[in-house]
N, C-alpha and C positions, 0 to 999 in steps of 0.2 A: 385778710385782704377781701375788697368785698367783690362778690360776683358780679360781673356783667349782665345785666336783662335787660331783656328787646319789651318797650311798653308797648301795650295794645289795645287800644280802647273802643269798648261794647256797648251797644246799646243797652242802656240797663233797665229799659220797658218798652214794649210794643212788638211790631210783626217781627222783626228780626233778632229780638230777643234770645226765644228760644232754638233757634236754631244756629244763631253765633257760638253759643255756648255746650250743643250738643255737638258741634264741628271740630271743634278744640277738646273736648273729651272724647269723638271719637280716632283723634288722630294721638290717643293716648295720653294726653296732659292733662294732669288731675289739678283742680282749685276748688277752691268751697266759696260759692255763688249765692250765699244764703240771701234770705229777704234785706233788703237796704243796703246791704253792700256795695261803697261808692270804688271800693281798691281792695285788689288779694293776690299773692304771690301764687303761683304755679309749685306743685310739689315735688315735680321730677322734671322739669324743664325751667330752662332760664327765659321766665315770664310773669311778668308785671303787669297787672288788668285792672283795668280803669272803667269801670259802670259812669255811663253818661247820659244825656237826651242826647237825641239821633241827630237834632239841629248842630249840638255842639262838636260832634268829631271831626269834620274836617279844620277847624280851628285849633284845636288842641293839636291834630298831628299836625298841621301847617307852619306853627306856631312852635313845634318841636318838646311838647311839656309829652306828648306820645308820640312812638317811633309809627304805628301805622295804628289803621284800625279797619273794623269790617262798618260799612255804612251804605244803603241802598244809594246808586246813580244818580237817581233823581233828586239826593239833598247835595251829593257834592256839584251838579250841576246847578242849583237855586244858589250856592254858598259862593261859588265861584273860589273857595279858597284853590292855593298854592301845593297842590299834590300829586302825586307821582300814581295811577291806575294802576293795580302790578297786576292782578290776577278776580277772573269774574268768580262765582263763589256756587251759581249754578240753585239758589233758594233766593226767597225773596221777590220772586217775579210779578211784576204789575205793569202798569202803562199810567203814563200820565196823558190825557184826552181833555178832546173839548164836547160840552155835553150844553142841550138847548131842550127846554122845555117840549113836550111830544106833540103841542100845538104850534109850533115852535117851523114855517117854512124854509128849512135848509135846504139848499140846494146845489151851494160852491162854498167854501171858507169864504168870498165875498160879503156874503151875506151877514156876516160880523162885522162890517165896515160900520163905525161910529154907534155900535152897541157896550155894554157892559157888562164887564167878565169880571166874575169872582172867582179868588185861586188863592192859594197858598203857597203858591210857587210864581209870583210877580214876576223874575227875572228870566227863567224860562221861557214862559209866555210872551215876555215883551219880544225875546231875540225870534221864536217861532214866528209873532204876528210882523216882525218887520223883514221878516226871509219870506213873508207871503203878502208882503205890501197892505198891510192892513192896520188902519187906525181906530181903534178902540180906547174905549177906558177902561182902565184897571183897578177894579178893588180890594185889593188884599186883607182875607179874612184869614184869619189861627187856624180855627175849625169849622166844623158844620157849613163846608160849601157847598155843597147839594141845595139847602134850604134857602139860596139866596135868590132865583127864580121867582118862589112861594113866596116871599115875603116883600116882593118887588124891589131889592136891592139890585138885581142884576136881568139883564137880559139870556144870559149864559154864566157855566161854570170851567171853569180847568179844575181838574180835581184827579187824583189815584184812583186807577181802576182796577181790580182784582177779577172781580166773578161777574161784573155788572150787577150785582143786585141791590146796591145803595142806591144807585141811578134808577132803576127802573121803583122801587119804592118812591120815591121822592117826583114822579112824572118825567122822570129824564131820559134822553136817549145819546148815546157816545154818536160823535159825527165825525170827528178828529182825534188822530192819535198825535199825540205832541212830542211825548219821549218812552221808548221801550227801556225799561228798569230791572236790576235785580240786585241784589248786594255783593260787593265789587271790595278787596283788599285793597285800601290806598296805603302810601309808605308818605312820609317827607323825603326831603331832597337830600344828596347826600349824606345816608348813615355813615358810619365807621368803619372800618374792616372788621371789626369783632360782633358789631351787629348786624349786620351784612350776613355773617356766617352764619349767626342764629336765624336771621330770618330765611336764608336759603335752606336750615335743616326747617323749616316748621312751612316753608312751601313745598317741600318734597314730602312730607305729612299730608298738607293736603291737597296734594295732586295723587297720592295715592288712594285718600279718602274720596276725592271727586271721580277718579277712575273705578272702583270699585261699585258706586254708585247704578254707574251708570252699565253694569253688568252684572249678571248672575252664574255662577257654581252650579251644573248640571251633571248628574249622575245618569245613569237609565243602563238596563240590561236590554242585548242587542243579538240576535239569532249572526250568526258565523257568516252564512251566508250571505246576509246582507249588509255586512260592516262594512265594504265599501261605500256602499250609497249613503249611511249614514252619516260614515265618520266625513262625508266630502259637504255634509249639511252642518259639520262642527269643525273648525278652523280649529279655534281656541286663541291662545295666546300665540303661541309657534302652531301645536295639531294635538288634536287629541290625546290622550291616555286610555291606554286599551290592556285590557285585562284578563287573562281568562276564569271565567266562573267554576267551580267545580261540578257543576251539570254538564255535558260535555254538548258540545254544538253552543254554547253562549258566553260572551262574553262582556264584561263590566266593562262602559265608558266615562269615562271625565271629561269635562272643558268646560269651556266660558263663554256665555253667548251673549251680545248686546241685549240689553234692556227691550229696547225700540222693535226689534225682532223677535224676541222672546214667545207671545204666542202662534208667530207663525213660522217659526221651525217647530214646535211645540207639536204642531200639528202634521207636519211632514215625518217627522222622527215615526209618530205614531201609524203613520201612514206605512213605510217603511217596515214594520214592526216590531218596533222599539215598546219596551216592558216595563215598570216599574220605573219612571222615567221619577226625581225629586230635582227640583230645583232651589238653590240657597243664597242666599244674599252674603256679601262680600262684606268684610268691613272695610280694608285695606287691599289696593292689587297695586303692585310693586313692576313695573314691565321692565 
C-alpha cells in the first residue's frame, strides 16, 4: 500500500534556494538535494519535493500537481494564482520599490504621472499605480531592470531590493516601497485529512525551527547574593534554572533570552556580576 505524501515544491535556484532547503533539514527531514534534481522523496518523513523556477510555484500548488510550497510574496502577489498564505517563514526579506535616476526630481509619487517604469513584476505595479492614481507606462523587462534608465528605456524602475547596492551602482535611488516581502508557506485549497495531518506535523516543525530562531540558550555563573537581580533579567521560557556550583557562594544559571535583546541583558547580567556567561543557539524550541 503506498504511503501518503504531502508535495512541496522549492525553489531549485536563487535566493531562497538555500535556505528553503536548510529549513527542512533543520526541522530534521533528510533528502538528497543533489545538483539538477527536479524531484526527491524525504527519508524519514512523508515528503515529496519538487525543485522548480520561483515563477512556477504558485501554479503548480494552485493547480494541485503540489500540495504547497515555500515562495517569496512578491512572486505570489505578480502570479495572482489561487493559494491559501499559511505561514511567513522569517528569511528571504527584500522590498519591492520604485527607484528613479539620482538626476532624477522626485518629489511626490506624482511625479511618475505619464513617465516609464520598467519592472518585472507588471501586475503589482499596475494595482500600486492605480491605488495612487497614477498613469504611467509599463514595460515589462525578465531581468536587468536597474539598466533601463541608462539605456533610455525607461524613465524609472520597480525592481527587488535587498541592501540597495544594485540601485545605487546603476545611479539609482529607491523613492517608493511598493511591497515588503519574504518567503511565505502557501498550501492549495482544501487538502485532505491525511494531508492535512502531515502538513500540521511539518508546521509544528517549523514553528519550532522559527522559535528557536529567534532565541538563544544562556548559561553564566552568578554570586548568591545577587541571584535575585539576575534571575528577574532571565524570565526564560516559564523562569530560570538555577543551580548550585560546588564553590560555595555561586551558582549555575540557565534560560532563554530573545535574540533582539540578547546584547543588552548581555550587559546587565555582567553588570550585576555574572561570570562566565556562554551563550548558544537553538535549533529547535518546543513551548
Amino acid at each position: 500500500m503506498n504511503e501518503t505524501k504531502l508535495k512541496i515544491a522549492l525553489q531549485k535556484s536563487g535566493r531562497l534556494s538555500a535556505d528553503s532547503i536548510n529549513l527542512l533539514k533543520t526541522c530534521g527531514i533528510g533528502f538528497n538535494d543533489g545538483l539538477g534534481k527536479l524531484r526527491t522523496e524525504a527519508e524519514n518523513f512523508p515528503l515529496e519535493i519538487f525543485f522548480l523556477r520561483d515563477d512556477d510555484i504558485p501554479e503548480y500548488v494552485s493547480d494541485g500537481v503540489a500540495d504547497i510550497g515555500i515562495v517569496g510574496e512578491n512572486v505570489l502577489a505578480e502570479t495572482q494564482k489561487n493559494c491559501v498564505m499559511i505561514e511567513k517563514l522569517g528569511f528571504g526579506k527584500c522590498r519591492l520599490s520604485l527607484a528613479v535616476p539620482k538626476s532624477f526630481d522626485y518629489q511626490t509619487i506624482a511625479n511618475l504621472n505619464n513617465k516609464r517604469i520598467a519592472t518585472s513584476y507588471p501586475n503589482v505595479l499596475s494595482r500600486f499605480l492605480a491605488e495612487n492614481n497614477i498613469k504611467a507606462e509599463i514595460h515589462t523587462i525578465s531581468g536587468s531592470v536597474e539598466i533601463a534608465p541608462g539605456i533610455g528605456l525607461a524613465d524609472a524602475v520597480c525592481d527587488l531590493v535587498s541592501s540597495g547596492s544594485t540601485l545605487f551602482t546603476n545611479g539609482l535611488r529607491e523613492v517608493e516601497t511598493v511591497l515588503i516581502s519574504e518567503a511565505i508557506l502557501i498550501s492549495r485549497s482544501n487538502l485532505n485529512g491525511e494531508l492535512q495531518t502531515i502538513l500540521d506535523k511539518l508546521l509544528f516543525r517549523l514553528k519550532a525551527v522559527r522559535a528557536a530562531r529567534q532565541n538563544r540558550y544562556i548559561l553564566l555563573n552568578a554570586p548568591n547574593d545577587k541571584l535575585q537581580e539576575i534571575t528577574a533579567l532571565l524570565p526564560g521560557i516559564k523562569s530560570p534554572t538555577v543551580m548550585p556550583l560546588a564553590e560555595t557562594g555561586w551558582s549555575s544559571i540557565h534560560s532563554v533570552i530573545n535574540e533582539n535583546d540578547f546584547w543588552e541583558i548581555v550587559e546587565q547580567l555582567k553588570a550585576k556580576g555574572a561570570e562566565g556567561i556562554l551563550v548558544l543557539s537553538i535549533d529547535q524550541m518546543i513551548e
